[in-house]
Backbone as CSV, one residue per row, in Angstrom:
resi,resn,N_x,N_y,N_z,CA_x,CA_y,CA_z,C_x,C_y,C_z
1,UNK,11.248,-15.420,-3.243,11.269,-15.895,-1.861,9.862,-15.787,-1.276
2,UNK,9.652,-16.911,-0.493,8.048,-16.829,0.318,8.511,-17.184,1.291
3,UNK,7.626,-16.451,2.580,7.434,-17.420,3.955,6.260,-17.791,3.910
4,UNK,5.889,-18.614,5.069,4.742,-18.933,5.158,4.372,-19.152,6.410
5,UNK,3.144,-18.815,6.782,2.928,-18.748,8.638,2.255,-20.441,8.475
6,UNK,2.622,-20.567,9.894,2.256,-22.367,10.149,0.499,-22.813,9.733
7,UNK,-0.537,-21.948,9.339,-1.549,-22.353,8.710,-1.079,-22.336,7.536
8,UNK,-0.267,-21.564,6.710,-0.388,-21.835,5.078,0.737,-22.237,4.983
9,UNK,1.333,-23.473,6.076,2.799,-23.794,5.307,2.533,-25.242,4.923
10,UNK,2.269,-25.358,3.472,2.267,-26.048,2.555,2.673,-25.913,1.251
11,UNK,2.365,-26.268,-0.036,3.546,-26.117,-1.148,2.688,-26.577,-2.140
12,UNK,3.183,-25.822,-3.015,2.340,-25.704,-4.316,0.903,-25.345,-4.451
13,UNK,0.427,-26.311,-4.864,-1.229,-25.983,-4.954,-1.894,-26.081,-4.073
14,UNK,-1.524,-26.302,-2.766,-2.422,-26.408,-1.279,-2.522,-24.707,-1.253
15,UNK,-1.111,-24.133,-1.115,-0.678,-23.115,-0.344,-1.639,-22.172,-1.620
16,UNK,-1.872,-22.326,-2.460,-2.040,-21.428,-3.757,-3.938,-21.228,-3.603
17,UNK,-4.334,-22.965,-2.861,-5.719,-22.564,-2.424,-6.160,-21.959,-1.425
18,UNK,-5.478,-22.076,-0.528,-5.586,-21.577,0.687,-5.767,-20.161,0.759
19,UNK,-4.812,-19.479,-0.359,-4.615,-17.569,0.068,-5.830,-17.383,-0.846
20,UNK,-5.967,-18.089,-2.183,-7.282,-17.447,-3.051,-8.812,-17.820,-2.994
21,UNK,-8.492,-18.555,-1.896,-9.959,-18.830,-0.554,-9.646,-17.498,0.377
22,UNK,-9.364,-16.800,0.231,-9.135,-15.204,1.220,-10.498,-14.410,0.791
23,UNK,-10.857,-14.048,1.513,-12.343,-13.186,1.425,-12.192,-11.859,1.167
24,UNK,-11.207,-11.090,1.747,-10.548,-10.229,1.821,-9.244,-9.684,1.067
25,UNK,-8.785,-9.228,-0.067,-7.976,-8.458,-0.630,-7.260,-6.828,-0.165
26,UNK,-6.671,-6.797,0.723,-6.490,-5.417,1.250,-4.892,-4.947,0.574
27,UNK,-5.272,-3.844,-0.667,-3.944,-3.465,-1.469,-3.228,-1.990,-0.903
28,UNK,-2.220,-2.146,-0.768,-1.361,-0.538,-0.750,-1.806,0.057,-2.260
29,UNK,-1.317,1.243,-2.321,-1.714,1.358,-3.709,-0.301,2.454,-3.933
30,UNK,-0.022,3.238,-3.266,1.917,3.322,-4.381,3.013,2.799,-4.027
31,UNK,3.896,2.210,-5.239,4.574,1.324,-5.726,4.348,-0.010,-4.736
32,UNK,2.935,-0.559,-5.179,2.180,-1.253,-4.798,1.285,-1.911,-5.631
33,UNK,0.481,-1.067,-6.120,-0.277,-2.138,-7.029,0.009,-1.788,-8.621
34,UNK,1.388,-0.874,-8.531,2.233,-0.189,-9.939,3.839,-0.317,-9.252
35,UNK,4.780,-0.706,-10.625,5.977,-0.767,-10.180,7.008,0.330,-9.085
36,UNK,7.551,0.243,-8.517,8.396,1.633,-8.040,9.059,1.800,-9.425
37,UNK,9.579,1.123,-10.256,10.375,1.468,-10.942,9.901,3.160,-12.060
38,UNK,8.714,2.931,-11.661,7.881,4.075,-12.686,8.246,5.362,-12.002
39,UNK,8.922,5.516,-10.979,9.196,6.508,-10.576,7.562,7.774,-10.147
40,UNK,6.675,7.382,-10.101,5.413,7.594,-9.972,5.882,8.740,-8.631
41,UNK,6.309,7.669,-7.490,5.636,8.266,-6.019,6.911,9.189,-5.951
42,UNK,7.971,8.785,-6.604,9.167,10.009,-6.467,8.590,11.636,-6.577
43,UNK,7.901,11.548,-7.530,7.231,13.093,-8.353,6.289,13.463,-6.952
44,UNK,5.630,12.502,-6.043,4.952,12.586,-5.177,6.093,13.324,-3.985
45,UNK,7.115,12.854,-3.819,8.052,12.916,-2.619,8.704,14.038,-3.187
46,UNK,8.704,14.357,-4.058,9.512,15.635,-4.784,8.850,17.138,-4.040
47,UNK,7.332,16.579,-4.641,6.076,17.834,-4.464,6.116,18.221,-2.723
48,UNK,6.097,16.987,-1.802,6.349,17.306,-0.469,7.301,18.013,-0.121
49,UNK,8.951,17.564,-0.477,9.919,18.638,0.085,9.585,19.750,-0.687
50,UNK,9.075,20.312,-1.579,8.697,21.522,-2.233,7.717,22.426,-0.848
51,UNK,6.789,21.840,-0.584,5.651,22.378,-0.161,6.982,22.774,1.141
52,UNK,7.573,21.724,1.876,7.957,22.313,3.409,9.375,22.816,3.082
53,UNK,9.575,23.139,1.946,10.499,24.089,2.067,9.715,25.800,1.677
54,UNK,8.562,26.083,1.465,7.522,26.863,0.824,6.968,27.522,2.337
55,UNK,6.514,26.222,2.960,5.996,26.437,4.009,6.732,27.189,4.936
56,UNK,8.297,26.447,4.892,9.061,26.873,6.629,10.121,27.853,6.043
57,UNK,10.001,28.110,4.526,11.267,29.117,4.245,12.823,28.743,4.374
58,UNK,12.721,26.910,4.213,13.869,26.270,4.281,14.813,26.005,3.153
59,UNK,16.240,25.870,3.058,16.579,25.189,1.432,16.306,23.973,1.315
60,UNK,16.441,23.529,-0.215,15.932,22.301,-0.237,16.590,20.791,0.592
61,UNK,18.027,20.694,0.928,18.536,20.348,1.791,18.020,20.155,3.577
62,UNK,17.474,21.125,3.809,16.855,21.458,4.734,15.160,21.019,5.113
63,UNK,14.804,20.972,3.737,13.322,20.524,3.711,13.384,19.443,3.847
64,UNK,14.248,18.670,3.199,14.171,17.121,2.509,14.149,16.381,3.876
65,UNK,15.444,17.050,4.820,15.541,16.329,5.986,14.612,16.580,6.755
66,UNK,13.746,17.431,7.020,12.591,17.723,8.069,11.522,16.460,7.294
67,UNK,11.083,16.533,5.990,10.455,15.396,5.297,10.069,14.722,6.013
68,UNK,11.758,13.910,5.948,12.164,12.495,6.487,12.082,12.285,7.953
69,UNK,12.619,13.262,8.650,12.140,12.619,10.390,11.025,13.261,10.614
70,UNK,10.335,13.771,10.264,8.553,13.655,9.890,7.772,12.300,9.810
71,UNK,8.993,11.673,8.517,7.652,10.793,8.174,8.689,9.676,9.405
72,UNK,9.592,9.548,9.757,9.834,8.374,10.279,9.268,8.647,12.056
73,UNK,8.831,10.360,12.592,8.470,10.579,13.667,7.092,10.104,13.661
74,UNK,6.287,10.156,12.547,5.090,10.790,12.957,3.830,9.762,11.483
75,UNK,4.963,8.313,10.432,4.036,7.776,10.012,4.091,8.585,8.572
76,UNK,3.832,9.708,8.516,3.950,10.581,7.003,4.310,11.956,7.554
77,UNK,4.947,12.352,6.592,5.344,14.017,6.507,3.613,14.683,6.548
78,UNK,2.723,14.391,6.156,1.753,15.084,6.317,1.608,15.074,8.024
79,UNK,1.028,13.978,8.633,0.974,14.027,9.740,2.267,15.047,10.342
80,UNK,3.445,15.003,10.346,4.052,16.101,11.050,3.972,17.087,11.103
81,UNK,3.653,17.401,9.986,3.526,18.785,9.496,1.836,19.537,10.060
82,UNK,0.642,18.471,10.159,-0.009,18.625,11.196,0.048,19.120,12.316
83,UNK,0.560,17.965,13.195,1.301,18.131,14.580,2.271,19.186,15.055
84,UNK,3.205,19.624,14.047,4.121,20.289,14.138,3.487,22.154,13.816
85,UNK,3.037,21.822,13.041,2.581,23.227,12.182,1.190,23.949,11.800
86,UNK,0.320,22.455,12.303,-1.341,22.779,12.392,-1.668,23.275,10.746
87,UNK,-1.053,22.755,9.752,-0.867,22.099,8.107,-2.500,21.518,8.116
88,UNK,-3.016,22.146,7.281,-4.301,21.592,6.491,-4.088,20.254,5.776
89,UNK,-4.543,19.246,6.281,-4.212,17.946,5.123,-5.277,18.416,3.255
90,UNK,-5.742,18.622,3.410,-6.690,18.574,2.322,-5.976,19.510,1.077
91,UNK,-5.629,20.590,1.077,-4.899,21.825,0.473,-3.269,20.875,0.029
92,UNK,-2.765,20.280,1.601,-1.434,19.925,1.342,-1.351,18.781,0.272
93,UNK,-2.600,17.599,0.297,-2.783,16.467,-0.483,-2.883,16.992,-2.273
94,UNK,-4.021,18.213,-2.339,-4.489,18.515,-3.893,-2.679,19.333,-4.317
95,UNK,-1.732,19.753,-3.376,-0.643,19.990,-3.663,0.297,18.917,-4.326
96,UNK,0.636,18.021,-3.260,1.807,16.654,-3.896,1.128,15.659,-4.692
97,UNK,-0.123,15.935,-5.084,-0.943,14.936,-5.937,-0.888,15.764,-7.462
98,UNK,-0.598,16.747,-7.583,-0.463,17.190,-8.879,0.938,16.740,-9.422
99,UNK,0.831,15.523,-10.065,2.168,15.128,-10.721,1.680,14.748,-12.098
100,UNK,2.646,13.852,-13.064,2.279,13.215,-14.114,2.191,11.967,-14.189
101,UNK,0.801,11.569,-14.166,0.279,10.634,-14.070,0.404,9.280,-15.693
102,UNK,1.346,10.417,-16.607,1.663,9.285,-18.015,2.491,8.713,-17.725
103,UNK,3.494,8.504,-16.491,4.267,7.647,-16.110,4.159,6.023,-16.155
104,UNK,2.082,6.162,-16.164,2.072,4.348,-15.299,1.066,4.458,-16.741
105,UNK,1.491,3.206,-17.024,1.059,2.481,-18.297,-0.198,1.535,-17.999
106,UNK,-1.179,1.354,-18.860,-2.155,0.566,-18.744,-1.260,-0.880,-18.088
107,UNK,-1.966,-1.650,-17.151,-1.472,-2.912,-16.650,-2.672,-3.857,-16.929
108,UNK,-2.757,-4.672,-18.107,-3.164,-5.396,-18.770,-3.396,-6.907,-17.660
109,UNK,-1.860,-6.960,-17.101,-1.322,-9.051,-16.966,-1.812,-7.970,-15.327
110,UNK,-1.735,-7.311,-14.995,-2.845,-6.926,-13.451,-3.953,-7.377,-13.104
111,UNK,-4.718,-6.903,-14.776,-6.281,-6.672,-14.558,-6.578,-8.055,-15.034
112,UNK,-5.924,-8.901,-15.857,-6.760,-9.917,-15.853,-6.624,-11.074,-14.623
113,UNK,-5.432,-10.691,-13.562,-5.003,-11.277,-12.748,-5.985,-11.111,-11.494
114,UNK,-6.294,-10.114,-11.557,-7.130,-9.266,-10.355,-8.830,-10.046,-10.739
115,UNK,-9.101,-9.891,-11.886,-10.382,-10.473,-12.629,-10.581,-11.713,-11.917
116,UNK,-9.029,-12.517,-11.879,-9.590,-14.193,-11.596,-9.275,-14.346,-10.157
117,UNK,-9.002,-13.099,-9.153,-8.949,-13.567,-8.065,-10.311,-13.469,-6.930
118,UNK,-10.605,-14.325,-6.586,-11.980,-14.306,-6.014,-11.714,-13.464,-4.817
119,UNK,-12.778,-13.326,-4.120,-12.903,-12.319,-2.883,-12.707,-10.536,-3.421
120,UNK,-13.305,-9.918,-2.411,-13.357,-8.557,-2.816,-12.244,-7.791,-2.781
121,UNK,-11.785,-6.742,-2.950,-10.863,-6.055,-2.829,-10.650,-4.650,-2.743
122,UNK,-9.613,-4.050,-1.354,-10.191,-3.016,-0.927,-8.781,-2.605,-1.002
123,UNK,-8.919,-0.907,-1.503,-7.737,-0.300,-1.642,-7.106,0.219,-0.033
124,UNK,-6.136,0.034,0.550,-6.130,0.770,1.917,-4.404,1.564,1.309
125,UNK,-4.748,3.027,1.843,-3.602,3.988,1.364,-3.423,5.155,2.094
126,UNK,-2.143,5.990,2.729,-1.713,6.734,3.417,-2.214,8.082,2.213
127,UNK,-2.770,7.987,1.384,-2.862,8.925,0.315,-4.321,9.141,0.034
128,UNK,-4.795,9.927,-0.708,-6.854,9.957,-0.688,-7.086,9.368,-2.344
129,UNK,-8.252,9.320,-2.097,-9.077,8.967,-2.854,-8.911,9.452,-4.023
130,UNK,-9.226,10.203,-4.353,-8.593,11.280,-5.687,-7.482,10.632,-6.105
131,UNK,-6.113,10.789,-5.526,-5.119,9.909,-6.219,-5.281,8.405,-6.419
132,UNK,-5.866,7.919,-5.723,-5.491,6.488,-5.943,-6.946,6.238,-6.933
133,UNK,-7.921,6.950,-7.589,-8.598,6.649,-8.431,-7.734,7.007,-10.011
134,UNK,-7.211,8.490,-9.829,-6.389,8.285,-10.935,-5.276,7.270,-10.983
135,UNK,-4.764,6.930,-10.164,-3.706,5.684,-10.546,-4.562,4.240,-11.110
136,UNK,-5.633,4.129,-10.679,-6.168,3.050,-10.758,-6.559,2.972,-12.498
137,UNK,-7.413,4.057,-12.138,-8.078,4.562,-14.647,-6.838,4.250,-14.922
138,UNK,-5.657,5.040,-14.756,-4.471,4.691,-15.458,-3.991,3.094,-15.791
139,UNK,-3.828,2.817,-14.451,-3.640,0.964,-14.820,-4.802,0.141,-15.418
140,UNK,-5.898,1.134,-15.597,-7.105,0.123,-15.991,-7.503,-1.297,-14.849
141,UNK,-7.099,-0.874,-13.885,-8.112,-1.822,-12.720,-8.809,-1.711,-11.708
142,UNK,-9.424,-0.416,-11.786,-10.510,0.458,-10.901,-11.623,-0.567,-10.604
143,UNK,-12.513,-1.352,-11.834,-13.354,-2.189,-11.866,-13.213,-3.314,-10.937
144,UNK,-11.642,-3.197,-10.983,-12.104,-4.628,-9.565,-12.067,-3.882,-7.693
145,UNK,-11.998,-2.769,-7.827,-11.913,-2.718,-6.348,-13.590,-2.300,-5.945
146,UNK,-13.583,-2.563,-4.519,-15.043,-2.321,-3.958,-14.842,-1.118,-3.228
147,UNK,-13.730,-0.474,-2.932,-13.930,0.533,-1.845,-12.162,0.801,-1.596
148,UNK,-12.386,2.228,-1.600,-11.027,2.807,-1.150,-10.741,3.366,0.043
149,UNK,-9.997,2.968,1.104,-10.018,3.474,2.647,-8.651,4.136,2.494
150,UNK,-9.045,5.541,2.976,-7.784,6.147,2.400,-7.276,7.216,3.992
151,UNK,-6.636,8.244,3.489,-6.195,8.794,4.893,-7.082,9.616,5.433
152,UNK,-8.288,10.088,4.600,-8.937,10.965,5.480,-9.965,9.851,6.448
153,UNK,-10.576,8.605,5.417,-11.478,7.774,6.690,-10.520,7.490,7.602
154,UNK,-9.029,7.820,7.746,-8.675,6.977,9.393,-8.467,8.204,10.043
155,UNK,-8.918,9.452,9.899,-8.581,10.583,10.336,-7.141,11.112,10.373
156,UNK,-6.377,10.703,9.318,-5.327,11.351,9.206,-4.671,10.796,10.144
157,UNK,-4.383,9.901,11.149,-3.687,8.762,11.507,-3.271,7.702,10.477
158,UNK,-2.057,7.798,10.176,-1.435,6.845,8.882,-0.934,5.463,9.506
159,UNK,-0.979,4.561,8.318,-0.218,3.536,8.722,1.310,3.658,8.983
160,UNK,1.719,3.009,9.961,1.468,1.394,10.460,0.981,1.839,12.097
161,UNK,0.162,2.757,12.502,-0.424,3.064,13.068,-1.748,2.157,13.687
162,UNK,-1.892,1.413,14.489,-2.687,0.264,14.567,-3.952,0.788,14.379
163,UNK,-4.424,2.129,14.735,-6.109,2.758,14.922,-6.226,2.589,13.390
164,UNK,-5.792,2.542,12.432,-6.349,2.720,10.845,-6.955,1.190,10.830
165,UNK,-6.208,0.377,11.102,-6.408,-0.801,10.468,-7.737,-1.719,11.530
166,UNK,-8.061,-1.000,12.744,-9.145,-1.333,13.349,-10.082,-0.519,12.607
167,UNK,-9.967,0.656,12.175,-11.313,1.487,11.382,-11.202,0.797,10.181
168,UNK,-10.609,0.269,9.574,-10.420,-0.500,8.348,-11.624,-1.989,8.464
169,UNK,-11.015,-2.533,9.624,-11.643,-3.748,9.665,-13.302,-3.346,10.235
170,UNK,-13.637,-2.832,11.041,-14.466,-2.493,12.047,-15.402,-1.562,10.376
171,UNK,-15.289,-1.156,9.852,-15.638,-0.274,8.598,-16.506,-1.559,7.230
172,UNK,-15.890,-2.573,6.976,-15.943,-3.204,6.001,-16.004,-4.456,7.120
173,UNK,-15.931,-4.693,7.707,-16.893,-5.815,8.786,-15.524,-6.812,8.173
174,UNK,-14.301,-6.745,8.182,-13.344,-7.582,7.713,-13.591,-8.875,8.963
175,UNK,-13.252,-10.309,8.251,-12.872,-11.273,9.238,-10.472,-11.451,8.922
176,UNK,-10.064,-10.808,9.985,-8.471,-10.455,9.597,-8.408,-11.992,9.352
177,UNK,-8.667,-13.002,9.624,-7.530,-14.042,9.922,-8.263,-14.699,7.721
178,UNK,-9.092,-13.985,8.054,-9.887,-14.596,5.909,-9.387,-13.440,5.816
179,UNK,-8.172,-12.700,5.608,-7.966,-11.128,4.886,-5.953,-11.335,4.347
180,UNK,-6.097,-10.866,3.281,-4.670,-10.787,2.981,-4.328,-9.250,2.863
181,UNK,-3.306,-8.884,3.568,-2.545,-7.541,2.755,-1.757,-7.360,2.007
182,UNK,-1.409,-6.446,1.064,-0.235,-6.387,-0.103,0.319,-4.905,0.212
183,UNK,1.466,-4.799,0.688,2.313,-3.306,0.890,3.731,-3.725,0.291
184,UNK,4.108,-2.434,-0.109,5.451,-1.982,-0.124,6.430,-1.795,0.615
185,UNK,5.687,-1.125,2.084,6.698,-1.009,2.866,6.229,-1.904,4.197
186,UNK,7.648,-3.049,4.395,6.872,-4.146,5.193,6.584,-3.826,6.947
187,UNK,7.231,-2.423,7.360,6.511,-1.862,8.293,5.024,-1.680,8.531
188,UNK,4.732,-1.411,7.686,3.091,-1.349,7.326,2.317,-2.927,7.766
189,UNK,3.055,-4.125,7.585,2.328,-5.294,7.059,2.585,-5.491,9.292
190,UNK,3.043,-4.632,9.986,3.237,-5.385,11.699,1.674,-5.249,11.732
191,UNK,1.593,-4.024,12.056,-0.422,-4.349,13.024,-1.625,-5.398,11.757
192,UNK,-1.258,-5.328,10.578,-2.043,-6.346,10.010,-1.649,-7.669,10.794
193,UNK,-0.542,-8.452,10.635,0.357,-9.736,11.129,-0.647,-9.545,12.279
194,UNK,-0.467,-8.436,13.116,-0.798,-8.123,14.698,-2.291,-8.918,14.840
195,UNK,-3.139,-8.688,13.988,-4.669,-9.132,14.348,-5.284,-10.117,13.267
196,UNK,-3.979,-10.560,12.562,-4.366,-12.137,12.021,-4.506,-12.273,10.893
197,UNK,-3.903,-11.063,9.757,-4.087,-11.022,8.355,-3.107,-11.531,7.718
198,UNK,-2.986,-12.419,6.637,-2.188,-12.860,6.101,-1.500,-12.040,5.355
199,UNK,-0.038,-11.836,5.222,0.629,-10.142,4.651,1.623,-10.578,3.552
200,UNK,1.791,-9.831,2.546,2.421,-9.837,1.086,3.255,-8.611,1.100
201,UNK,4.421,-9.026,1.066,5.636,-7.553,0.920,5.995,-7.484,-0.215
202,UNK,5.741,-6.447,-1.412,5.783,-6.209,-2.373,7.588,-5.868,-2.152
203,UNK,8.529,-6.294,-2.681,10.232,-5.948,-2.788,10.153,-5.038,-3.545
204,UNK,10.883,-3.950,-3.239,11.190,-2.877,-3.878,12.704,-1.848,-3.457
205,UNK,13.200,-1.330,-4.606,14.605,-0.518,-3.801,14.214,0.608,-3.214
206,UNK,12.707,1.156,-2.818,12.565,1.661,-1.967,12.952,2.691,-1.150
207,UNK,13.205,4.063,-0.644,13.925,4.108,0.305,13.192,3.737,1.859
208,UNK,13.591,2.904,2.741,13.293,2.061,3.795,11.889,1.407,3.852
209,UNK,11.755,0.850,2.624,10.647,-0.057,2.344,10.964,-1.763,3.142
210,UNK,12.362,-1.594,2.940,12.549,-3.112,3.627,12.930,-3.180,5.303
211,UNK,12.415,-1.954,5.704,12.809,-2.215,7.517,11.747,-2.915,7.894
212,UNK,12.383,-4.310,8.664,11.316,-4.813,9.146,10.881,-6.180,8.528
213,UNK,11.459,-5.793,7.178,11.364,-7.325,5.826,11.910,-8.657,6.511
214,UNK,12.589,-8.729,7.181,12.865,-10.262,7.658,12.335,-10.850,8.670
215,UNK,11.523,-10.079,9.726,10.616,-10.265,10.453,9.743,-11.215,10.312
216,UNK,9.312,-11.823,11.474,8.129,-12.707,11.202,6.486,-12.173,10.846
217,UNK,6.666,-10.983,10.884,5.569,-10.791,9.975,5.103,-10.141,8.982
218,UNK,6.199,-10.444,8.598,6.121,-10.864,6.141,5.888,-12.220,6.399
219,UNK,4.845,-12.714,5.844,4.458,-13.805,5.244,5.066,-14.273,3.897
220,UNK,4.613,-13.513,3.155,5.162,-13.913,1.612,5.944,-12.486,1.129
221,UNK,6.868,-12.876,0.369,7.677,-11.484,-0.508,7.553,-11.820,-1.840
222,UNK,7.482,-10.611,-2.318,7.319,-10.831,-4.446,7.945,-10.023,-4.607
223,UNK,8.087,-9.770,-5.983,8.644,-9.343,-6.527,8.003,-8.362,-7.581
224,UNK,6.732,-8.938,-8.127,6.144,-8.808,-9.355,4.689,-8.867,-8.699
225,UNK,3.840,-8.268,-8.675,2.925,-8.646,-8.055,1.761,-9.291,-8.818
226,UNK,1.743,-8.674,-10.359,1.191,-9.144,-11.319,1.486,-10.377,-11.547
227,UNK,2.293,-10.807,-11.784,2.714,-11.725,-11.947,2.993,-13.356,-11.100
228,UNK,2.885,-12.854,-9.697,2.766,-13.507,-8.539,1.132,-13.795,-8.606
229,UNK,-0.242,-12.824,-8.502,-1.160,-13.247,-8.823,-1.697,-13.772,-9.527
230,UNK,-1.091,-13.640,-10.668,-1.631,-14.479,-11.869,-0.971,-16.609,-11.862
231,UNK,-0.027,-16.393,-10.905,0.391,-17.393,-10.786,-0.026,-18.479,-9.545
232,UNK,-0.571,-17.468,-9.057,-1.445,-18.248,-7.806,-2.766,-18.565,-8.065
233,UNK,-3.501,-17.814,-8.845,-4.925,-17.931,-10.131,-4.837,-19.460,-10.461
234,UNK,-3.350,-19.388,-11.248,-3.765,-20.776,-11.709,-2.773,-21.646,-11.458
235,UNK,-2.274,-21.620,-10.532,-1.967,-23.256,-9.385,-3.332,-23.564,-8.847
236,UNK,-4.225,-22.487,-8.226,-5.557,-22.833,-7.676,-5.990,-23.296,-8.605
237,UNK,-6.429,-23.126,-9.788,-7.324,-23.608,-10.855,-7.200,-25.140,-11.227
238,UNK,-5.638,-25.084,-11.211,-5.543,-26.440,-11.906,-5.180,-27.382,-10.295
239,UNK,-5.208,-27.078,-9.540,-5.097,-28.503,-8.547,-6.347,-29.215,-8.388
């Protein structure tokens, strides 16, 4: 399934030139630019209710749910746990980032997909730097990104938080309306839509990755993302 906003609503190889004339590449990076199915960010969400049940002396029942209206109060369980508890982000991050990273398999039909898409490409992630470089070696497509904007450059204000995505743009001198985004969770893709970026909702079973998915601002939905790029590569090529 695709939408398409009234500049790119055209079909086939118009619509296919139009997005890979984008200057701008702006990627989520878990179960984002790697399947959810890898179970990757679970081991991530595992390590969190660990820490705030550690932290507050809760059972795990008890943690899981503070987690969750954390992250749905406050954007991420880190941020609450901030706000709430005056929580070191830096200590709490080198914590839920120690997982196993043999989960995600070299992504081959990624990297050569990523290779043929013109314009630069910038990692933007509720997570730091550190992780999303090891995810990247792992998939083998580190080489194509220019720059990772992660949670400590937005000061620990997470997405879909509109201040990230002005330090985002305002940072890398973005033009939004030449910029595409790619997320998982299509909450994330409102304040991009908001200031003129063309937005990609990666489908996933998620838990509440799809609030917000039918909205007018998902532009396009995939499925495959590899596979969606590589297919837009070459409709552009050959029209």
């Amino acid at each position: 399934m695709t939408r398409n906003p009234p500049d790119l609503a055209r079909d086939g190889a118009g619509a296919s030139r139009a997005l890979v004339a984008t200057e701008t590449w702006i990627f989520d990076l878990d179960n984002t630019l790697y399947p959810a199915s890898t179970n990757l960010f679970d081991q991530v969400d595992a390590r969190i209710t660990e820490y705030i049940a550690k932290l507050l002396s809760l059972d795990h029942k008890e943690a899981r749910a503070t987690q969750k209206r954390y992250f749905h109060e406050y954007g991420t369980s880190m941020r609450g746990l901030m706000t709430r508890h005056g929580v070191d982000p830096r200590p709490f991050l080198d914590f839920v980032h120690e997982i196993d990273m043999t989960v995600l398999d070299p992504a081959p039909e990624l990297d050569a997909a990523l290779d043929r898409l013109p314009g630069r490409k910038i990692i933007f992630t509720n997570g730091d730097t550190a992780h999303a470089e090891k995810v990247m070696q792992r998939l083998g497509v580190e080489r194509h990104f220019d720059a990772i904007f992660d949670i400590h450059e937005s000061d620990y204000v997470p997405k879909p938080q509109p201040g990230p995505y002005a330090k985002l743009v305002a940072r890398f001198g973005i033009s939004p309306e030449r910029a595409v985004m790619i997320e998982d969770l299509a909450i994330n893709l409102v304040p991009a839509a908001a200031i003129g970026m063309t937005t990609v909702w990666v489908r996933t079973d998620s838990e509440w990755a799809d609030d917000g998915a039918a909205d007018a601002h998902v532009h396009h939905v995939v499925d495959d993302l590899a596979g969606w790029l590589a297919a837009l590569t070459a409709d552009a090529e050959t029209a």
